[in-house]
TORVOTOR-862300 format. One record per residue (C-alpha): residue in one letter; x, y, z. Coordinates in pm, 1 decimal, decimal comma. Example, Ala and Ser with C-alpha at 12.3 -4.5 7.8 and 13.67 -1.06 7.14 Angstrom:
+---+----------+----------+----------+
| r |       c1 |       c2 |       c3 |
+---+----------+----------+----------+
| A |   1230,0 |   -450,0 |    780,0 |
| S |   1367,0 |   -106,0 |    714,0 |
+---+----------+----------+----------+
// end
This chain:
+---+----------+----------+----------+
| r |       c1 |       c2 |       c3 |
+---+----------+----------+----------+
| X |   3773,8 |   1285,7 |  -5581,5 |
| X |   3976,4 |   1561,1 |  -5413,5 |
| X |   3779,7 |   1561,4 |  -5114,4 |
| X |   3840,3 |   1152,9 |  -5069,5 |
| X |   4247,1 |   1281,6 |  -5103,1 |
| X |   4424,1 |   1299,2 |  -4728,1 |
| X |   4512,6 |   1651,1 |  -4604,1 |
| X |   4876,1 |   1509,7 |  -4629,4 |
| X |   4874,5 |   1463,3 |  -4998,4 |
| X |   4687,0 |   1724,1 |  -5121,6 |
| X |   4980,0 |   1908,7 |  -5239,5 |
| X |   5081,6 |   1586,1 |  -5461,9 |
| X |   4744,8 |   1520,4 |  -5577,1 |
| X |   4720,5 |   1887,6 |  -5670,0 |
| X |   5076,1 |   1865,0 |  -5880,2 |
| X |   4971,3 |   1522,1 |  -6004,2 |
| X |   4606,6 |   1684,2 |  -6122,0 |
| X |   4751,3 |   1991,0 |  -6290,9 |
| X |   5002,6 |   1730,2 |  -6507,2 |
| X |   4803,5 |   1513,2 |  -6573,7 |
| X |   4545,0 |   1779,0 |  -6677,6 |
| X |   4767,9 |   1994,6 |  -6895,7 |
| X |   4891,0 |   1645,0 |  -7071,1 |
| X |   4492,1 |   1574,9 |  -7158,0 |
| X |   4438,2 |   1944,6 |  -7302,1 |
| X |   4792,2 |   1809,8 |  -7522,5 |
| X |   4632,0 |   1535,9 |  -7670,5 |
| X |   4291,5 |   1665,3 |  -7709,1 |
| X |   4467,4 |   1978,9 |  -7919,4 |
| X |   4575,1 |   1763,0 |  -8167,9 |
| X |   4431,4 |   1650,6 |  -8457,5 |
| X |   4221,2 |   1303,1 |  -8464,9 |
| X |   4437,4 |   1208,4 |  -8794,3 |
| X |   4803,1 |   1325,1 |  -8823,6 |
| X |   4941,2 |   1561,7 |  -9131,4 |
| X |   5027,8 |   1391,1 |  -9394,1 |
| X |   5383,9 |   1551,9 |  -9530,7 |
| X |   5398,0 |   1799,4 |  -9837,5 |
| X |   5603,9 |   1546,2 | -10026,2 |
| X |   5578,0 |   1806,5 | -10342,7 |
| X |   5704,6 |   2011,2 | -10145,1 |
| X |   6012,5 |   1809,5 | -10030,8 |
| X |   6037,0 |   1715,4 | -10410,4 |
| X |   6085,0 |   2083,1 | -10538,7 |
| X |   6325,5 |   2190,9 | -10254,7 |
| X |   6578,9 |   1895,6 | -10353,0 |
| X |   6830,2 |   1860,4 | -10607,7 |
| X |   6735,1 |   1686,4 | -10955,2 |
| X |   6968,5 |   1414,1 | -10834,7 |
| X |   6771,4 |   1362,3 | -10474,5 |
| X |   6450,0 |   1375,6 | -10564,7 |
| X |   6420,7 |    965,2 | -10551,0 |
| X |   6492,6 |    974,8 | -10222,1 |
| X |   6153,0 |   1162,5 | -10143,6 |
| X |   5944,2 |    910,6 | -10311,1 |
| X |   6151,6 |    681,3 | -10129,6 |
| X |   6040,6 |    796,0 |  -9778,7 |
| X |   5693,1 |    801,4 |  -9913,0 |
| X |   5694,4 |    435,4 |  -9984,8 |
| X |   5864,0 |    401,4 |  -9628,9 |
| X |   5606,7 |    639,0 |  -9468,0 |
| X |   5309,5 |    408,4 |  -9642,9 |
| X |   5422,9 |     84,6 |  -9586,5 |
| X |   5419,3 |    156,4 |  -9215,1 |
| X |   5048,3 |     31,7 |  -9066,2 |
| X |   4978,0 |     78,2 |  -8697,9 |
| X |   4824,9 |   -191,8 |  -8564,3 |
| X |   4456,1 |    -95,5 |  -8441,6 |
| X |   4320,1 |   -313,7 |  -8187,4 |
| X |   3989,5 |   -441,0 |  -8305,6 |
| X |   3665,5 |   -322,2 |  -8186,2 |
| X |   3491,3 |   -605,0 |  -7999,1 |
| X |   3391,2 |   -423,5 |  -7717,8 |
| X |   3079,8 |   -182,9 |  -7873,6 |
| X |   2858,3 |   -473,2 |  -7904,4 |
| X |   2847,6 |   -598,2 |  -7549,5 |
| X |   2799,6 |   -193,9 |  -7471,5 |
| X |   2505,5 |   -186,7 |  -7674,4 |
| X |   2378,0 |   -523,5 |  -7571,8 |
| X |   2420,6 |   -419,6 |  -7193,6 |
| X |   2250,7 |    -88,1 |  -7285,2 |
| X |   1924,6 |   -263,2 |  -7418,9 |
| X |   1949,4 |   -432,3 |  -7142,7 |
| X |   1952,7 |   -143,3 |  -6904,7 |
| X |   1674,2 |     43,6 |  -7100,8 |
| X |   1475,2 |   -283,8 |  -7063,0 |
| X |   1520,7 |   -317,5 |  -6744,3 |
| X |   1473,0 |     44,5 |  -6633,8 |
| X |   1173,5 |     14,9 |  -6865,8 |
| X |   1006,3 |   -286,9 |  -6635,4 |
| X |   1123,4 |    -79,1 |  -6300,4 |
| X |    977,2 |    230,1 |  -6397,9 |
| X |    636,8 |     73,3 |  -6509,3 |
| X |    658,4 |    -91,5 |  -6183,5 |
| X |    745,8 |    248,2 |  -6002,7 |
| X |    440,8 |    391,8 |  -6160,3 |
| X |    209,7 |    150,4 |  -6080,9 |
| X |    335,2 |    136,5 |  -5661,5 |
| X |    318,1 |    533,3 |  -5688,6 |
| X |    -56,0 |    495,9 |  -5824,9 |
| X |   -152,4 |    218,0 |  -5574,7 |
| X |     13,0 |    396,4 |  -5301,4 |
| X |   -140,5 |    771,9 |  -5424,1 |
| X |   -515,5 |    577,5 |  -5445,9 |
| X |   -454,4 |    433,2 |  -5061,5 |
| X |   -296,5 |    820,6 |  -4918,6 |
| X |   -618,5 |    927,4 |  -5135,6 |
| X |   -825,8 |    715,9 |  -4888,1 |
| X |   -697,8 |    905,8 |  -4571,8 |
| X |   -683,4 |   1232,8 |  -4706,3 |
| X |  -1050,9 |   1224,0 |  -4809,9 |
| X |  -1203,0 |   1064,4 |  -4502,3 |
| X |  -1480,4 |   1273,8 |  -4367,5 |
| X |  -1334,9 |   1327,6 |  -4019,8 |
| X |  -1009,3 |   1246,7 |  -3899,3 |
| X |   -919,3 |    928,3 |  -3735,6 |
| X |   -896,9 |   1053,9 |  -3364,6 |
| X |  -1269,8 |   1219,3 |  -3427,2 |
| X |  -1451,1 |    923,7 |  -3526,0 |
| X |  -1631,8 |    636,0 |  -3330,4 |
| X |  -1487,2 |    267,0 |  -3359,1 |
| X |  -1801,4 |    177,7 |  -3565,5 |
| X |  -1673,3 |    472,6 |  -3798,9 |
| X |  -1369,5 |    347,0 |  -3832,2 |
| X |  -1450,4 |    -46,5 |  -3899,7 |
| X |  -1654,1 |    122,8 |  -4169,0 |
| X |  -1381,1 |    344,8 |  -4341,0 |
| X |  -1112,4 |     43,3 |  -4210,8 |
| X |  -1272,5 |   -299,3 |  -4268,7 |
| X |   -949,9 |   -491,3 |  -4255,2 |
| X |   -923,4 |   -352,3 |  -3861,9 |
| X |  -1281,0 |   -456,6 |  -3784,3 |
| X |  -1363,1 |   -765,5 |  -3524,6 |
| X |  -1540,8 |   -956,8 |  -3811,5 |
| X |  -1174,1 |   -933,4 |  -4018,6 |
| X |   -973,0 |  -1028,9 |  -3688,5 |
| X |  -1220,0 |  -1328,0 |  -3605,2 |
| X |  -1192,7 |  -1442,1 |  -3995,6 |
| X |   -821,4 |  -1398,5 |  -3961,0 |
| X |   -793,1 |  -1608,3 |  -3692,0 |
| X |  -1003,4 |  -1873,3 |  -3818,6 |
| X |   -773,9 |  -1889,9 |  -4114,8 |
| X |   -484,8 |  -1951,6 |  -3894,6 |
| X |   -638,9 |  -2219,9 |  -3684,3 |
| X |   -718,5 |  -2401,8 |  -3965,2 |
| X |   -342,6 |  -2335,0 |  -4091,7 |
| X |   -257,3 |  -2507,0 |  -3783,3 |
| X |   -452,8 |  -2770,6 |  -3766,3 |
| X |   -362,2 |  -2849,4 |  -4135,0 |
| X |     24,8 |  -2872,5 |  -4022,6 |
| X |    -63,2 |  -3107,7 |  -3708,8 |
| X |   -200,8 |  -3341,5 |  -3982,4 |
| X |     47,2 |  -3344,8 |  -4226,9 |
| X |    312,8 |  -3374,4 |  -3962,4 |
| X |    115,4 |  -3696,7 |  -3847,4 |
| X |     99,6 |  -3793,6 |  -4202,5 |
| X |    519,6 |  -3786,4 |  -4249,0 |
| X |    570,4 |  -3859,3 |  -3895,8 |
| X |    889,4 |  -4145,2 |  -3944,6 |
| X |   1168,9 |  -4216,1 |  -3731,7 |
| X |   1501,5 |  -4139,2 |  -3940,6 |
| X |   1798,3 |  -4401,6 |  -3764,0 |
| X |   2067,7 |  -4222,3 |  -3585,3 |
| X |   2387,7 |  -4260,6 |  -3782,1 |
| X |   2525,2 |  -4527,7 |  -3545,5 |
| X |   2234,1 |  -4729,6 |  -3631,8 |
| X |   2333,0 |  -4755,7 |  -3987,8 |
| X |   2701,0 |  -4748,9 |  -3941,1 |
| X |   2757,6 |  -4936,6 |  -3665,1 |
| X |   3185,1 |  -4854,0 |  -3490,8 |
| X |   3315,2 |  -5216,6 |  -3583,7 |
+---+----------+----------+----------+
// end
């Protein structure tokens, strides 16, 4: 994050970093649950005549709850995390099968008898079929008839939609 800082305000985001620092190194010193007081302690160090008023800062000190906000948010965590693992599940199975496909087809050119710029074109329509003439030809044939297939069903929905004047004629 420093490096995203401008030159000009390094210095504050230095002084605001060390602060803020020492204050977390504070709070993570203390204890997760405060000390409860020695009240026995209070109790024997009083007068006879004083002593009530220790239990009476006890009841004080235990009648005072701090509201907790509730916990509603660690079930949407979890249920976003099962969704995560799922999902990086299903893209990882996914990755592995590409990177098999793809290692099989770089499996094909690295175990070809010759290389490419070595062989004949009859070689490589062999090695290649989906680059031979036979392939291109069939290709084509699959487009023409693609084509023609379109002509007809544009002659098949061929209507004339009215212009919008036609239907709403100025008055």
């Amino acid at each position: 994050m420093a490096d995203m800082v401008a030159p000009e305000q390094k210095a504050a985001f230095s002084a605001f970093r060390s602060k803020s620092e020492a204050l977390a190194s504070k709070v993570d010193s203390l204890p997760e649950k405060p000390r409860s007081p020695d009240w026995d302690h209070y109790r024997n160090r009083l007068a006879p005549s004083k002593k009530g008023l220790v239990d009476e800062m006890k009841k004080a000190m235990d009648s005072v709850k701090v509201a907790r906000p509730a916990n509603t948010m660690t079930g949407e965590i979890d249920a976003l995390k099962k969704e995560y693992e799922k999902f990086y599940g299903t893209f990882k199975a996914e990755g592995e099968t590409r990177s098999s496909t793809l290692r099989s087809q770089a499996s094909k050119y690295t175990n070809m008898p010759k290389c490419i710029t070595q062989m004949t074109n009859a070689e490589i329509h062999e090695t290649f079929p989906e680059v031979s003439p036979e392939a291109y030809e069939e290709e084509q044939a699959i487009k023409a008839a693609h084509e023609h297939h379109e002509e007809e069903a544009e002659e098949e929905f061929d209507i004339q939609i009215p212009k919008f004047r036609e239907i709403f004629p100025k008055k």
